[in-house]
PyMOL Python script that loads the backbone (N, CA, C, O; Angstrom):
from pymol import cmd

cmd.read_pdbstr("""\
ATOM      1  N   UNK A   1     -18.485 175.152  31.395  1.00  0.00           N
ATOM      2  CA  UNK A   1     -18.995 173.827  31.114  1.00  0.00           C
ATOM      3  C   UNK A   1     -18.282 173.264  29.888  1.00  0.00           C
ATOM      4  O   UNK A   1     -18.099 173.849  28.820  1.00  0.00           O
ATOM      5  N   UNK A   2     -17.869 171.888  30.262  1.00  0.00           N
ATOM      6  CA  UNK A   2     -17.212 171.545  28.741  1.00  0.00           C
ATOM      7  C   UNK A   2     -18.117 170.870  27.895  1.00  0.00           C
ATOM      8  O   UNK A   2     -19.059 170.172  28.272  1.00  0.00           O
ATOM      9  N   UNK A   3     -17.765 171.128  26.662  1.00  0.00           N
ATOM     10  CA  UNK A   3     -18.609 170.291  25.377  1.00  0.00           C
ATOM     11  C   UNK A   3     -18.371 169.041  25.234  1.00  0.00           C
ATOM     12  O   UNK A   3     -17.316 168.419  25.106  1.00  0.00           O
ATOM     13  N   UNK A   4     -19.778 168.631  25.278  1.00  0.00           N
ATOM     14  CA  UNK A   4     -19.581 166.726  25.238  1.00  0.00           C
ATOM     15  C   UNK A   4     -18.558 165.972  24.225  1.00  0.00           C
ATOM     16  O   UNK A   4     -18.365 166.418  23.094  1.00  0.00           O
ATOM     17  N   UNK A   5     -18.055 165.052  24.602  1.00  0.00           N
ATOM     18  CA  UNK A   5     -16.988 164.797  23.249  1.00  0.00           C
ATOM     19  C   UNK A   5     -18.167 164.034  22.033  1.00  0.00           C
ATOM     20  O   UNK A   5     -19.331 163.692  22.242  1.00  0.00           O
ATOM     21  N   UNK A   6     -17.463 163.951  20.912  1.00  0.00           N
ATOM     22  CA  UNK A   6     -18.182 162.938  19.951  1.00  0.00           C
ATOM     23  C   UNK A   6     -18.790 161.318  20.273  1.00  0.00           C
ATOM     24  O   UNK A   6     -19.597 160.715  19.565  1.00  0.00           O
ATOM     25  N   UNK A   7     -18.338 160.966  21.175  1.00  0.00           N
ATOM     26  CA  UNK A   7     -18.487 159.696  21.349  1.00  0.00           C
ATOM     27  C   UNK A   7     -19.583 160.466  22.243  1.00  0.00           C
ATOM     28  O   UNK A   7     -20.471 160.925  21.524  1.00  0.00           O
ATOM     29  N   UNK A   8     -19.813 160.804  23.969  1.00  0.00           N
ATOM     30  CA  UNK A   8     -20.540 161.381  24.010  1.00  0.00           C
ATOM     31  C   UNK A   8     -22.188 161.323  23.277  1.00  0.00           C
ATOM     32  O   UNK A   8     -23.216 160.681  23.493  1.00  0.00           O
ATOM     33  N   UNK A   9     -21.759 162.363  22.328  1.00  0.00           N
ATOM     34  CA  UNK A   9     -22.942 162.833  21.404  1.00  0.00           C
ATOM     35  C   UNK A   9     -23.750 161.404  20.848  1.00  0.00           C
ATOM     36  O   UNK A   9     -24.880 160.939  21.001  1.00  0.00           O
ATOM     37  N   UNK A  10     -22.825 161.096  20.304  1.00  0.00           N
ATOM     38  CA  UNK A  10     -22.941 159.690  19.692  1.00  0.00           C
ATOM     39  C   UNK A  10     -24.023 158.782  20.701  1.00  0.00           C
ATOM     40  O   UNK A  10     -25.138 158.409  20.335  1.00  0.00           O
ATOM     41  N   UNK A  11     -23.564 158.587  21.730  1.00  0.00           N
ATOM     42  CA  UNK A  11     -24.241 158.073  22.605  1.00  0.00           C
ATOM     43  C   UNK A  11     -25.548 158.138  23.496  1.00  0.00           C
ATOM     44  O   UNK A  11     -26.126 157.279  24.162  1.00  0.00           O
ATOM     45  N   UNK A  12     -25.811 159.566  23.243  1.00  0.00           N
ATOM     46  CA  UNK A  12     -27.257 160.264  23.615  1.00  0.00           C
ATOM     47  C   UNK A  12     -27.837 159.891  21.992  1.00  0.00           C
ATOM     48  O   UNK A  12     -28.830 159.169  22.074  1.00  0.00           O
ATOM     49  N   UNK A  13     -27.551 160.130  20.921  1.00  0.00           N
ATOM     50  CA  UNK A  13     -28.379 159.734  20.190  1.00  0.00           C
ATOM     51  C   UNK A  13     -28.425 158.252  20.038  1.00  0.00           C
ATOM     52  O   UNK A  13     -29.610 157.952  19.891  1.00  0.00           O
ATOM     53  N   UNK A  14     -27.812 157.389  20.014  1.00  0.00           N
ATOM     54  CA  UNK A  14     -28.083 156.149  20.190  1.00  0.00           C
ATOM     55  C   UNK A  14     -29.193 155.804  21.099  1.00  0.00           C
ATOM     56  O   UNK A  14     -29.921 154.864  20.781  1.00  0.00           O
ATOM     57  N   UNK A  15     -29.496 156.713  22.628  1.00  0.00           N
ATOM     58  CA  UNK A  15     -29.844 156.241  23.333  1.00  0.00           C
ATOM     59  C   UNK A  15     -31.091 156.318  23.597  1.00  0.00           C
ATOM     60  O   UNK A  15     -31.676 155.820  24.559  1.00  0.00           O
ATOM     61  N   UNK A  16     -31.644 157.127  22.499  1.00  0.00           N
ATOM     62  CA  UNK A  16     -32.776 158.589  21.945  1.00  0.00           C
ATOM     63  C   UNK A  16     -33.510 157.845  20.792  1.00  0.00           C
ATOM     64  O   UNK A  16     -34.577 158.256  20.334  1.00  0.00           O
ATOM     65  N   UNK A  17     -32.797 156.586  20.293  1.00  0.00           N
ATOM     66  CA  UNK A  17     -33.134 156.135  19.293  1.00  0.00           C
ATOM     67  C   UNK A  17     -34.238 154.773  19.709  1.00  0.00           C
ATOM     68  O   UNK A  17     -33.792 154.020  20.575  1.00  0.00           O
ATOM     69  N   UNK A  18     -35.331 154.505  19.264  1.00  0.00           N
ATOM     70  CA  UNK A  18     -36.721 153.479  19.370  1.00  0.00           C
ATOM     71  C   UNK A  18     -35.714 152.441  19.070  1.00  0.00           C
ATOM     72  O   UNK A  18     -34.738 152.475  18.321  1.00  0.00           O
ATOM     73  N   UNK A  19     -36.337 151.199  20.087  1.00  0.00           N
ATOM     74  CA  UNK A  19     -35.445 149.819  20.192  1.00  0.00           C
ATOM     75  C   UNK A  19     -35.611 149.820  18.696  1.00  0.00           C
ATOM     76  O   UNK A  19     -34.522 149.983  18.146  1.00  0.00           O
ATOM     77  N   UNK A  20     -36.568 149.698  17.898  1.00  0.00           N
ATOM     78  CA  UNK A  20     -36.438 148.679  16.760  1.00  0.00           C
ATOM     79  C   UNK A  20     -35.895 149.515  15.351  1.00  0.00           C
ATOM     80  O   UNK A  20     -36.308 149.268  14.218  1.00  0.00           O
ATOM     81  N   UNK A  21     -34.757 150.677  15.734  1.00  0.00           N
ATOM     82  CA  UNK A  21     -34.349 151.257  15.304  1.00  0.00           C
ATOM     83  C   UNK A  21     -33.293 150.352  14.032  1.00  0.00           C
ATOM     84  O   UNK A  21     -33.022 149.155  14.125  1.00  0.00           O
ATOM     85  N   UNK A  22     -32.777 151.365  12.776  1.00  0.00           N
ATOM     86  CA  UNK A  22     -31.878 150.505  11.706  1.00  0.00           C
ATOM     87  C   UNK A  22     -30.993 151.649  11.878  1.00  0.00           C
ATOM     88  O   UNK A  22     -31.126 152.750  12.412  1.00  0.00           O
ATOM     89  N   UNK A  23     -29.763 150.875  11.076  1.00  0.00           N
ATOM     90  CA  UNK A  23     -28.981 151.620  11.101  1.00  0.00           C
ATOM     91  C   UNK A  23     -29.074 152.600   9.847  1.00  0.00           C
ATOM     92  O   UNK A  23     -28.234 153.484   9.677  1.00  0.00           O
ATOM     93  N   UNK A  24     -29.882 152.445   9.193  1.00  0.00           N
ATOM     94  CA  UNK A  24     -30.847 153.749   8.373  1.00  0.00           C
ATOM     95  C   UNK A  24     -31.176 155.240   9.426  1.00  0.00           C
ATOM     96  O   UNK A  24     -30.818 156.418   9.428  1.00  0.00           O
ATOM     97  N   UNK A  25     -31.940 154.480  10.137  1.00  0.00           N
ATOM     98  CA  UNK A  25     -32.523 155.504  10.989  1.00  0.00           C
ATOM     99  C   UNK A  25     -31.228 156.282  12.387  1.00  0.00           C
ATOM    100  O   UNK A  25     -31.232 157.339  13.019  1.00  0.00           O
ATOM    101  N   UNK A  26     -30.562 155.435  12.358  1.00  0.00           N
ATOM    102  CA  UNK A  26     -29.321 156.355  12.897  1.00  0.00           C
ATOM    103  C   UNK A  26     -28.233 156.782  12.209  1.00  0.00           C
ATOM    104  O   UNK A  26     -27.542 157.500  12.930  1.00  0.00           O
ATOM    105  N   UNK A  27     -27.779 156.642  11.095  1.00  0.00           N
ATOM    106  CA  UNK A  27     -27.504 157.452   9.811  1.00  0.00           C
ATOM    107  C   UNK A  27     -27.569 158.815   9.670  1.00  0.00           C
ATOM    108  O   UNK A  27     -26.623 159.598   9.580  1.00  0.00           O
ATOM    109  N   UNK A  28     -29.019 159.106   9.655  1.00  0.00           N
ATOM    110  CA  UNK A  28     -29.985 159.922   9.365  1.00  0.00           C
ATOM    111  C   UNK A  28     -30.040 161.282  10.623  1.00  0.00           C
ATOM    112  O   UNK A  28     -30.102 162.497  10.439  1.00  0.00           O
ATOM    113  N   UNK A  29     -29.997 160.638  11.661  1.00  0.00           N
ATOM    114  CA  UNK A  29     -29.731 161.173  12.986  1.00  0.00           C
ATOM    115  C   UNK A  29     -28.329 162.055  13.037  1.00  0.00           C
ATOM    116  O   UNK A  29     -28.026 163.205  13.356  1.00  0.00           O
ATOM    117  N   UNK A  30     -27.636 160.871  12.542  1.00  0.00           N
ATOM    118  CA  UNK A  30     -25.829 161.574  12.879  1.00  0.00           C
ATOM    119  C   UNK A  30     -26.194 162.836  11.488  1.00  0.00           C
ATOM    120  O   UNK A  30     -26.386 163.973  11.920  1.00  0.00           O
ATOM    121  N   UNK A  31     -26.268 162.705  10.239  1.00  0.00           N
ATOM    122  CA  UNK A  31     -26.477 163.590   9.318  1.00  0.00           C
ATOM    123  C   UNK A  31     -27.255 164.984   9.752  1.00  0.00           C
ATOM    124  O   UNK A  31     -26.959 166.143   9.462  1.00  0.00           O
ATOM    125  N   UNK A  32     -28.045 164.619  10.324  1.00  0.00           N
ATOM    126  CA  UNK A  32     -29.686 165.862  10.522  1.00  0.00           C
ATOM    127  C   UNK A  32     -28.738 166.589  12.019  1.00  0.00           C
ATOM    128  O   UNK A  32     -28.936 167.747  12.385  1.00  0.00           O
ATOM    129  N   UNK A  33     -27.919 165.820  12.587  1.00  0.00           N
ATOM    130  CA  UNK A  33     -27.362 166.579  13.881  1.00  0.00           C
ATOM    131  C   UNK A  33     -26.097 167.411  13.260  1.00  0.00           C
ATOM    132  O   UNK A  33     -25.848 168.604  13.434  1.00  0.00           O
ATOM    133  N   UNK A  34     -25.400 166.495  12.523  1.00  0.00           N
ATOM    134  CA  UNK A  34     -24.203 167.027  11.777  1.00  0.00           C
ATOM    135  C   UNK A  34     -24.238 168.516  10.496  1.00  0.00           C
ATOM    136  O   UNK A  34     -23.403 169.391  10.267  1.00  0.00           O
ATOM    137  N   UNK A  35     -25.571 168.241   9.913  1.00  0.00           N
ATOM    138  CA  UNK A  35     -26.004 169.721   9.308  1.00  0.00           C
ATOM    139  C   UNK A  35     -26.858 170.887  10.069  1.00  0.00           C
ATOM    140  O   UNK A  35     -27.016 171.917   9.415  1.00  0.00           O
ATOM    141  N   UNK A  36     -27.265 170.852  11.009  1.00  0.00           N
ATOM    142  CA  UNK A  36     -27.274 171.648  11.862  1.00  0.00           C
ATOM    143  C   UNK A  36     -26.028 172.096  12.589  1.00  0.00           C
ATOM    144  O   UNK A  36     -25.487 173.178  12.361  1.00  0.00           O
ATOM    145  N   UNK A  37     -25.730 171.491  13.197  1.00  0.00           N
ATOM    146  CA  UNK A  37     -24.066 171.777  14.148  1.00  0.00           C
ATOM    147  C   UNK A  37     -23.316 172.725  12.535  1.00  0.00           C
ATOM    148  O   UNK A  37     -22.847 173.845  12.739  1.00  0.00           O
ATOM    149  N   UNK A  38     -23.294 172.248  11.324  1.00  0.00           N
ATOM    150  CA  UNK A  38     -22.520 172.914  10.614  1.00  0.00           C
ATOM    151  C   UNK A  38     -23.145 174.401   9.942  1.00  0.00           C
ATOM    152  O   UNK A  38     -22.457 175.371   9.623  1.00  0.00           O
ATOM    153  N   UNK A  39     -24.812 174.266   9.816  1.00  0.00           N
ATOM    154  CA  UNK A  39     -25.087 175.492  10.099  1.00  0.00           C
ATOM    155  C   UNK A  39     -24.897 176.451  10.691  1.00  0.00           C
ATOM    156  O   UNK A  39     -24.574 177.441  10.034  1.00  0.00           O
ATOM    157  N   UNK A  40     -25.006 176.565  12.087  1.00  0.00           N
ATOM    158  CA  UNK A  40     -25.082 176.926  12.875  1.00  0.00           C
ATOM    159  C   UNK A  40     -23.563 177.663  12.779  1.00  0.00           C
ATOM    160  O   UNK A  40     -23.407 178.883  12.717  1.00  0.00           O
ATOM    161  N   UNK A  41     -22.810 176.967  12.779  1.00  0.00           N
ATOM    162  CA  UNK A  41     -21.457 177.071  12.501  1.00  0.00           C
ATOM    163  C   UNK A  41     -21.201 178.096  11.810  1.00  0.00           C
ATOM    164  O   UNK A  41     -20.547 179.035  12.264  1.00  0.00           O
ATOM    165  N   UNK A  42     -21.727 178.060  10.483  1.00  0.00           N
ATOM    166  CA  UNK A  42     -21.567 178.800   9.125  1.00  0.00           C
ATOM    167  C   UNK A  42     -22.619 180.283  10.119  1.00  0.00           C
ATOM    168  O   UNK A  42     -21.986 181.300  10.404  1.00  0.00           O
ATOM    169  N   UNK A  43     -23.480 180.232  10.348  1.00  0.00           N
ATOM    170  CA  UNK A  43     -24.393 181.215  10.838  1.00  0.00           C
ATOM    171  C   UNK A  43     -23.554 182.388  12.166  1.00  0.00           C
ATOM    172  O   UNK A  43     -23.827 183.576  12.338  1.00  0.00           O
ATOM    173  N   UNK A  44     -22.766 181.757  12.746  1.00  0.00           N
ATOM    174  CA  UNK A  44     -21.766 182.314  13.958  1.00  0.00           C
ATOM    175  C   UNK A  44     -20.527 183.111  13.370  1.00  0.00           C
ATOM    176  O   UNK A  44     -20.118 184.198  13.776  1.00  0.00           O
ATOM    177  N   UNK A  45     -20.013 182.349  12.331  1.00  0.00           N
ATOM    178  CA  UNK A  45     -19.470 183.117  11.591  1.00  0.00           C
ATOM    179  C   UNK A  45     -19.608 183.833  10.707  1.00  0.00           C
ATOM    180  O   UNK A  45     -18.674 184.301  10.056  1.00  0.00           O
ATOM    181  N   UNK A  46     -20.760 184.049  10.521  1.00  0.00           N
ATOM    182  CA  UNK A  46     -21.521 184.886   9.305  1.00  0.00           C
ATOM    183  C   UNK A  46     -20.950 184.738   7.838  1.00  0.00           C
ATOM    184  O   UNK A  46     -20.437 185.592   7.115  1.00  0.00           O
ATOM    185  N   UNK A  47     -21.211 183.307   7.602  1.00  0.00           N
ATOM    186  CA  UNK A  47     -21.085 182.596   6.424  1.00  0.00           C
ATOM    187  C   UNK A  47     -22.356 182.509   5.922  1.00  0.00           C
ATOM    188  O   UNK A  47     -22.569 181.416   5.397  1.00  0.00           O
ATOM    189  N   UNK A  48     -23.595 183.540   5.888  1.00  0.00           N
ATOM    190  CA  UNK A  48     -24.924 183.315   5.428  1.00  0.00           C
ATOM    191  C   UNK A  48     -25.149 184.244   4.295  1.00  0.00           C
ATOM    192  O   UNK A  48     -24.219 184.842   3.753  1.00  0.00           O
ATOM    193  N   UNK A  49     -26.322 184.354   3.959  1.00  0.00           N
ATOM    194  CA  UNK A  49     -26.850 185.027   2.693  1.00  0.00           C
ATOM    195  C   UNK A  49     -28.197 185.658   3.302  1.00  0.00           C
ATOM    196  O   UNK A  49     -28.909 185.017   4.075  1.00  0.00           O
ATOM    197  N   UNK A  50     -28.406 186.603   3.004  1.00  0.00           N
ATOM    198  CA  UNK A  50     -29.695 187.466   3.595  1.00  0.00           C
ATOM    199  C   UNK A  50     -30.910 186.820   2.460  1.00  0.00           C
ATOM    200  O   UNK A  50     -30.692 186.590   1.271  1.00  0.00           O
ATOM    201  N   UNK A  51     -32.005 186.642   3.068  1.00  0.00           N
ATOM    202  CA  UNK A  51     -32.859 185.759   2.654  1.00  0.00           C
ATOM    203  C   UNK A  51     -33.333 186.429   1.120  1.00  0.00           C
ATOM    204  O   UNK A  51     -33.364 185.926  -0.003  1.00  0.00           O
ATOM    205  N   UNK A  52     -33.683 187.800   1.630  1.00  0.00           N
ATOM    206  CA  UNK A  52     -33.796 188.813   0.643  1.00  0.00           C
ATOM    207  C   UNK A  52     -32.928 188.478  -0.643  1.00  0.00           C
ATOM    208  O   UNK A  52     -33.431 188.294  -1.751  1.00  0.00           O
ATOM    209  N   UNK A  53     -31.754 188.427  -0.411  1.00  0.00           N
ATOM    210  CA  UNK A  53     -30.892 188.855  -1.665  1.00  0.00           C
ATOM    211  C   UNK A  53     -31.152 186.929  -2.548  1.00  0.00           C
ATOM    212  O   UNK A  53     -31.349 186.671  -3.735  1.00  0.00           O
ATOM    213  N   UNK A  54     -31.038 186.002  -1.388  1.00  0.00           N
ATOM    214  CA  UNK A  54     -31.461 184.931  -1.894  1.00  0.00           C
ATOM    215  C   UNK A  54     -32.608 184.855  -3.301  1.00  0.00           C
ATOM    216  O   UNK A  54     -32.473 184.404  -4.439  1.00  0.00           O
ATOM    217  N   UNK A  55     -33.837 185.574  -2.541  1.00  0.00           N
ATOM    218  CA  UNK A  55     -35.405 185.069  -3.111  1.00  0.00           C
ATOM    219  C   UNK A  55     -34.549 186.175  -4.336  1.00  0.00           C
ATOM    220  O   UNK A  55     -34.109 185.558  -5.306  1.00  0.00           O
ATOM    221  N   UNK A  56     -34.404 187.084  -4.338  1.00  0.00           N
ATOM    222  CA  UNK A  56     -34.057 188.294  -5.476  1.00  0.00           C
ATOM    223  C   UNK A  56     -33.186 187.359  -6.376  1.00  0.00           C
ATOM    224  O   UNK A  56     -33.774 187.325  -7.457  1.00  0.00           O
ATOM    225  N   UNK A  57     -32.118 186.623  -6.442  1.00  0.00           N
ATOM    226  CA  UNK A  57     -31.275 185.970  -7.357  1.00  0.00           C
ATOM    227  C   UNK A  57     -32.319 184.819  -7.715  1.00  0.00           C
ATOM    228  O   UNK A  57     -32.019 184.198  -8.734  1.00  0.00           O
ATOM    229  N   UNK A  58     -33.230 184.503  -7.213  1.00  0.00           N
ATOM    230  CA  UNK A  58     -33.911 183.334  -8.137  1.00  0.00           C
ATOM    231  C   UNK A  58     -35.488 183.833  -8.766  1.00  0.00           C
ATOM    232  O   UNK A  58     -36.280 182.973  -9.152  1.00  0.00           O
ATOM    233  N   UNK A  59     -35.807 185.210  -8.812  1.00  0.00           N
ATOM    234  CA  UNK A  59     -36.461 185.803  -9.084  1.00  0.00           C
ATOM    235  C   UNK A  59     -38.012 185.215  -8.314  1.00  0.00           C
ATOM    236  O   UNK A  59     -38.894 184.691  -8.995  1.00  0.00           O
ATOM    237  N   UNK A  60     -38.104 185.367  -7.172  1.00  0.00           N
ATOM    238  CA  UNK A  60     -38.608 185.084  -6.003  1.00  0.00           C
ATOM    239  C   UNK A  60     -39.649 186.673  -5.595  1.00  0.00           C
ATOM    240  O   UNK A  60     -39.358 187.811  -5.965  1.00  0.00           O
ATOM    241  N   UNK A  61     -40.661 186.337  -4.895  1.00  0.00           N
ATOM    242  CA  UNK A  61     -41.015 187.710  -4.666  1.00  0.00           C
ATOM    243  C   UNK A  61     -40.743 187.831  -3.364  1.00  0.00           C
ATOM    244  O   UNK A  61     -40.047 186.959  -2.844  1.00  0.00           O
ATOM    245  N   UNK A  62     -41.288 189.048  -2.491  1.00  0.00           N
ATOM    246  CA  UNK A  62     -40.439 189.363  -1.393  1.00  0.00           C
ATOM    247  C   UNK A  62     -41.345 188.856   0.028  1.00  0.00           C
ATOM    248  O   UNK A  62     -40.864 189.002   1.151  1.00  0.00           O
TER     249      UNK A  62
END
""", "prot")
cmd.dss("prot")
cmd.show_as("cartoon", "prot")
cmd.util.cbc("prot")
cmd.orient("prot")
């Protein structure tokens, strides 16, 4: 299966979006889709931090 292109994407969220939508509120959309997708990203490649060692460097309990 191929991956939708950007425009695509673009276009399901536009289409996802309440008529009386701003361009605030689709902003916000492209951002909240765009940091996930780059999570996710970072997470596949095991660009993460174990939660543990996290809470431990900010003196966090367990």
């Amino acid at each position: 299966m191929a991956t939708p292109s950007i425009k695509e994407e673009a276009r399901r969220l536009v289409d996802h979006l309440p008529e009386n939508s701003t361009w605030e509120d689709l902003m916000h959309e492209i951002y909240v889709r765009q940091t996930i997708e780059t999570g996710l990203a970072d997470s596949h490649a095991g660009r993460t931090t174990d939660v543990e060692r996290v809470r431990s460097s900010f003196g966090l309990p367990k």
